[in-house]
N, C-alpha and C positions, 0 to 999 in steps of 0.2 A: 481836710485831708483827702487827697486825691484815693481814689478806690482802686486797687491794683486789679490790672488785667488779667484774665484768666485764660490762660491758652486754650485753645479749642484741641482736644483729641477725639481722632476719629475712629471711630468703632466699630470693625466686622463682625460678625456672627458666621460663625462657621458650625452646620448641624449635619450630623450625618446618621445613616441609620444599616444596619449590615444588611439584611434582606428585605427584601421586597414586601411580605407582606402588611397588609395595610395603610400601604401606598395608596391607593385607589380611596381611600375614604376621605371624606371632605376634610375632616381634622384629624389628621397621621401625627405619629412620633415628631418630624422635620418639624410640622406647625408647631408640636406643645413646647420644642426646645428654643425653638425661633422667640417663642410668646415669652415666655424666664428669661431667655437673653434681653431682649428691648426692655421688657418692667427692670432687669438690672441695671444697666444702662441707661433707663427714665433716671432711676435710684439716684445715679453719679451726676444726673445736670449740673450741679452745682460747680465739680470739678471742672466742667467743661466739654462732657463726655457730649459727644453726639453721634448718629446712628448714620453709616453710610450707605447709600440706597443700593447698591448690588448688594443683591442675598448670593451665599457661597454655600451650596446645598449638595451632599450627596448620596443619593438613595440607592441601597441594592448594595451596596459595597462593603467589601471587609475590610476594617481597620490596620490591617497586617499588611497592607500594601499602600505607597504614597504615590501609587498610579490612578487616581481619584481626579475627574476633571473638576470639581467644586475646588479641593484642595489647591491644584496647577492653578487654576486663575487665581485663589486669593494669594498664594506666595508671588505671583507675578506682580500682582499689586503690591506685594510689601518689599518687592527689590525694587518698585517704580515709585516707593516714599509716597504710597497713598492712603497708609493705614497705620493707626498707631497704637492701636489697644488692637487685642484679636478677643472675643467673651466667645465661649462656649457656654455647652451644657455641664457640661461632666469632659473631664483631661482625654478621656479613653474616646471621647469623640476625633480626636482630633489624631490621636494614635494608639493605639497596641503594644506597639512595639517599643520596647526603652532607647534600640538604636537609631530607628526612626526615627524618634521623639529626640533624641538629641540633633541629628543632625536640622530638624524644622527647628529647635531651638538658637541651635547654632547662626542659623540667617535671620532668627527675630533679633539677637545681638546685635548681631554687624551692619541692622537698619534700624538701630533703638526703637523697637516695637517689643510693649510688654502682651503679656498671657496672660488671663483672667479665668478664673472657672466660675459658675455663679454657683455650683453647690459644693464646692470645696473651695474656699476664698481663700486665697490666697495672690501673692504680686511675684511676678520672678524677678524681678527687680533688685530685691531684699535676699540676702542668703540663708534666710528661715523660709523665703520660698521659693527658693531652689533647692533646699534638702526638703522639704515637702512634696514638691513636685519629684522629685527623684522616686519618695518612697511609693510615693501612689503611682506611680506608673510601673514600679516595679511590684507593686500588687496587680496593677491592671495586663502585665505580659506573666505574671503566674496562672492569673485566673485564663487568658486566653491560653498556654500551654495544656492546661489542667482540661480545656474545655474538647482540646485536640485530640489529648489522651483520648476521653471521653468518647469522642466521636471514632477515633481506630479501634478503641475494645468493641465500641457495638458494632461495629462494618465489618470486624473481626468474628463477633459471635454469631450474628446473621449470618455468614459463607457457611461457616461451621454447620449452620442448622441447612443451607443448602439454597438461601435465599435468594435474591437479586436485587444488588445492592444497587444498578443503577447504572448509567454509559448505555455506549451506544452496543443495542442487543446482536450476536452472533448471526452473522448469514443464517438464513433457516430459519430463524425465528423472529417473533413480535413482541411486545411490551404490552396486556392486559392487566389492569387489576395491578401496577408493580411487580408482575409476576412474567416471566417466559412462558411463551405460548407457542408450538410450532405452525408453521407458516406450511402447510402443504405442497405450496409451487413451489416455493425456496428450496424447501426441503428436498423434493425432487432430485432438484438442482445437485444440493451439499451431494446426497445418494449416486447421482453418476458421477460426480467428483472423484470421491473416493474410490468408487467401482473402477473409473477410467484410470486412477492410477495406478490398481494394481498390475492394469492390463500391461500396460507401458512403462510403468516404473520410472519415468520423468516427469517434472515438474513444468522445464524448458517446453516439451510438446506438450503437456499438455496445454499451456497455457495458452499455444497457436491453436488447439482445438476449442479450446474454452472460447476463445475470441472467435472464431468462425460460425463460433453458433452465436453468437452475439450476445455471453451470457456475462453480465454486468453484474456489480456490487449493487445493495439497495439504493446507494446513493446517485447511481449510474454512470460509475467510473467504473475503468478497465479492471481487468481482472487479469494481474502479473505473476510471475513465479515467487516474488518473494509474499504477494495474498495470498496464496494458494500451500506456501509452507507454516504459515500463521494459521490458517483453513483447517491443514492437516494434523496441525498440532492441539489445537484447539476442545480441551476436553469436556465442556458444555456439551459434546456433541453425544458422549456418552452419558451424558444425565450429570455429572457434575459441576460443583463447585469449586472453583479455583481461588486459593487465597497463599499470596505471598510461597507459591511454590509446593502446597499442602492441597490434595482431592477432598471432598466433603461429596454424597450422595447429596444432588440439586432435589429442588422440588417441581423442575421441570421435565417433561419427559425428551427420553434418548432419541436422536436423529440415527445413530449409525450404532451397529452391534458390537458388542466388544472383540466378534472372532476379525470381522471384517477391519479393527481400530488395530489390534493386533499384528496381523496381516499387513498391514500398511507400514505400523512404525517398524517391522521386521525390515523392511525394503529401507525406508527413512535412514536407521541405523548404519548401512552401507553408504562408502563414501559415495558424493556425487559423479567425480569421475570416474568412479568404476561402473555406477550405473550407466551414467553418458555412453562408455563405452562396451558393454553391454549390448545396450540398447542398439546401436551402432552394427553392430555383429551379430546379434540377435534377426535383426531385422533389413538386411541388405535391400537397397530400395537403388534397382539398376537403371528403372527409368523414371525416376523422380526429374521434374523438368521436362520429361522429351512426352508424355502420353496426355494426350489430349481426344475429348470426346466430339461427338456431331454435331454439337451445339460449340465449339470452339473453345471450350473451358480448359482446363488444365484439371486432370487427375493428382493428386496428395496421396502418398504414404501411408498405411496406418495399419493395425495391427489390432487383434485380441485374444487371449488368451482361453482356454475351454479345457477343464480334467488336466492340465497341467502341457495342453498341448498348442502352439505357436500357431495362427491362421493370419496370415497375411494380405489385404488387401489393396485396391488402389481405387479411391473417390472419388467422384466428379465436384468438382469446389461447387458445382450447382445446388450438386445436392447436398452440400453442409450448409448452403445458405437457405433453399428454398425449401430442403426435403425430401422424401422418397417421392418418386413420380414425376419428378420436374424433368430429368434426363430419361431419354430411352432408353441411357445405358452408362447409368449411375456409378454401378459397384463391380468391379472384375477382380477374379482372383488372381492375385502376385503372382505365385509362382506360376499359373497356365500361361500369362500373359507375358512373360520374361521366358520364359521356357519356349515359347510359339516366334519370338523377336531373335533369341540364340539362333533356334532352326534356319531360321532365313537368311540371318547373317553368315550361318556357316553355308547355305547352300549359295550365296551369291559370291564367296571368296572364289568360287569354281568358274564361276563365269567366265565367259571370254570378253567379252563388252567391261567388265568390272577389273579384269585384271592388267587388259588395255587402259582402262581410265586411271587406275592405281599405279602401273608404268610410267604414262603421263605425267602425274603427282610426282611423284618420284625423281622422275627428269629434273625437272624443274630447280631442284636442291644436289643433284647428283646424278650426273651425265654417262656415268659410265654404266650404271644400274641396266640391267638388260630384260627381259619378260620372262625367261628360265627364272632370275633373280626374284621378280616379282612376285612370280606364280608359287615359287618354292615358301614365300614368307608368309604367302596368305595362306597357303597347305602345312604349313606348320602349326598355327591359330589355332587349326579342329582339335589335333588331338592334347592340346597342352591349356586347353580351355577348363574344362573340372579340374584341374592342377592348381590354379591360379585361387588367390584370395580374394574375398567377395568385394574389398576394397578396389584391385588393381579389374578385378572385371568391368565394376561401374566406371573405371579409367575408360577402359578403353570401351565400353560401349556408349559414352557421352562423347568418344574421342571421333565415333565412326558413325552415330546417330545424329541426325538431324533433328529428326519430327516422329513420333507413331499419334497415326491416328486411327483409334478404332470405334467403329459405327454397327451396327445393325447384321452389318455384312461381310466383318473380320475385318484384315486389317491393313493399314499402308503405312510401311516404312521407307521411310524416307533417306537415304545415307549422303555421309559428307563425303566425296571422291579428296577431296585432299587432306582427311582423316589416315583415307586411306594409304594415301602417301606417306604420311606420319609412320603410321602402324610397320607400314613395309618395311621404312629404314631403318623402326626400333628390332623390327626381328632380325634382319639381316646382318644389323651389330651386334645380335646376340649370337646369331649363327655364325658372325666373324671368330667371337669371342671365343666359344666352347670349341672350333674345330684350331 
């Protein structure tokens, strides 16, 4: 009597393990499931089981996710009809989750490829082991649910007591010990942060300032207005703990005082456009663009506040990159230096030389326009200048400035003659207008 053949079925081992530790040691978790898979699998020769030489191994990883590159290759092999038994260790190797777990089920059907566990035996094959396999997986995504709780009450109760549960630590500080540590330079940092906000009250500049001084994230990326509202908001900074919306007293110490946290979210609290504009009217800036120092730089804008009182100045961009002392002539005050640029503009509207060149201009667009005509619109300018809003004056002093440059030795402005022709016709159709 002829001896019936026994089909050869081939056998992966799929091992996985959730974390990392004791990975590194000669014989890990992976090796002891691996060793139970093969002696089970020895077990079956008879049937015809045999072991297929790719191991399907995944270390580090949690079961809760089928983004597992050990997992990816063996299902690749089992849609490419090269495996036909899968043995694990234990079901929960292979998933956690019951939807999971169904839909890898799902594709061992539709490639007749059976499930084996070696400490829970069972075949899915048979439909006492597919209500088997149902019930234990459905223990195995309780015990992982229950494990999760677990892990939110303690993450929970640590904030509570003020601890540091872990991520990446706040501008300003360090990670010692599991603990927050303040970082001195950083911290610095956080401190004119906050200080330079109150002065200003935008986030927009300050960010151009923050970047000017080239002052980066720890990771050494830019530093934008929407890090800088996350920055400000950030209550670590007064020594607490933040959990799901709820302060707990940290057990680290404070970077920034509560009067000065205060102060800040008082400003915060107001809309953005009204501070924008504000700030706008606040701080009238008539020769942003046109003032440049001896070194060729361009002067910046800027402002600080002192006892509740506005001091306006204008920077050398040298010295926000380099420092005090890089420029001869660094820092000047706004209003001297806008107040000193009016004077001359009003004293050159008298000109003879100036109101010939503004005639000229003038011609040019409008031939009838005469030098009485001329003379009379740039002698109306003087006394209708403090009338004007701080908007329409930076009009027209970008409209009829070229260049100022100031050095060591006061200063040279520079004017546009065909500004001036502008300016002429806009007054003389005003003066059309009103008479």
């Amino acid at each position: 009597m002829t001896k019936p053949i026994t089909r050869k079925l081939r056998c992966a081992i799929y091992t996985r393990k959730s974390n990392e530790a004791g990975l590194e040691q000669e014989f890990n978790s992976l090796h002891a499931q691996r060793e139970a898979c093969e002696a089970y699998i020895a077990s079956q020769k008879s049937e015809g089981w045999v072991l297929v030489r790719d191991q399907y191994d995944d270390g580090g990883i949690s079961g809760g996710t089928l983004e597992r590159p050990g997992l990816k290759r063996l299902m690749q092999d089992v849609e490419d009809g090269l495996v036909d038994v899968i043995v694990v260790y234990k079901i929960d190797r292979l998933s956690r989750s019951l939807a999971d777990f169904a839909k890898l089920v799902e594709v061992f059907d539709q490639h007749g490829v059976t499930f084996v566990s070696v400490t829970q035996q069972f075949n899915t094959t048979t439909s006492m082991g597919r209500l088997t396999l149902n019930i234990l997986l459905s223990f195995a995504q309780f015990e992982r649910e229950v494990t999760a709780e677990r892990i939110r009450d303690k993450v929970a109760a640590s904030r509570r007591k003020g601890m540091w549960m872990g991520g990446v630590p706040p501008f300003g500080y360090r990670v010692e010990n599991r603990k927050l540590v303040v970082d001195d330079e950083a911290a610095t940092r956080v401190r004119w942060i906050f200080a330079r906000f109150l002065e200003i009250g935008s986030c927009t500049e300050l960010a151009r300032e923050v970047d000017t001084r080239s002052i980066r994230t720890p990771r050494g990326n830019r530093i934008d207005k929407k890090y800088l509202y996350r920055l400000l908001n950030n209550r670590a900074y007064l020594g607490e703990a933040v959990h799901k919306g709820e302060s707990y007293p940290g057990e680290h110490d404070a970077i920034i005082d509560r009067e000065t946290w205060d102060r800040v979210h008082t400003i915060l609290q107001e809309s953005p456009r009204k501070r924008a504009a504000r700030t706008r009217s606040d701080t009238p800036a008539l020769l942003k663009g046109l003032l440049f120092g001896p070194d060729g730089a361009a002067f910046s804008p800027t402002h600080t506040r002192k006892g509740g009182k506005l001091y306006r100045y204008y920077v050398s961009q040298t010295v926000l990159k380099h420092g005090a002392g890089s420029c001869p002539v660094g820092r000047v005050p706004a209003g001297e230096i806008e107040a000193t640029v009016i004077d001359q503009l009003r004293a050159v509207f008298r000109q003879p030389e100036i109101v010939a060149g503004t005639l000229r201009a003038a011609r040019a667009q409008d031939e009838e326009i005469t030098e009485v005509d001329a003379r009379a619109a740039l002698q109306q300018l003087d006394p209708l200048w403090d009338e004007l809003f701080p908007a329409e004056q930076a009009r027209i002093v970008t409209l009829l400035v070229e260049r100022v440059d100031v050095g060591t030795n006061g200063l040279n402005v520079r004017l546009r003659v065909d500004g001036l022709g502008s300016l002429a016709r806009e007054m003389m159709a005003d003066l059309g207008t009103a008479a």
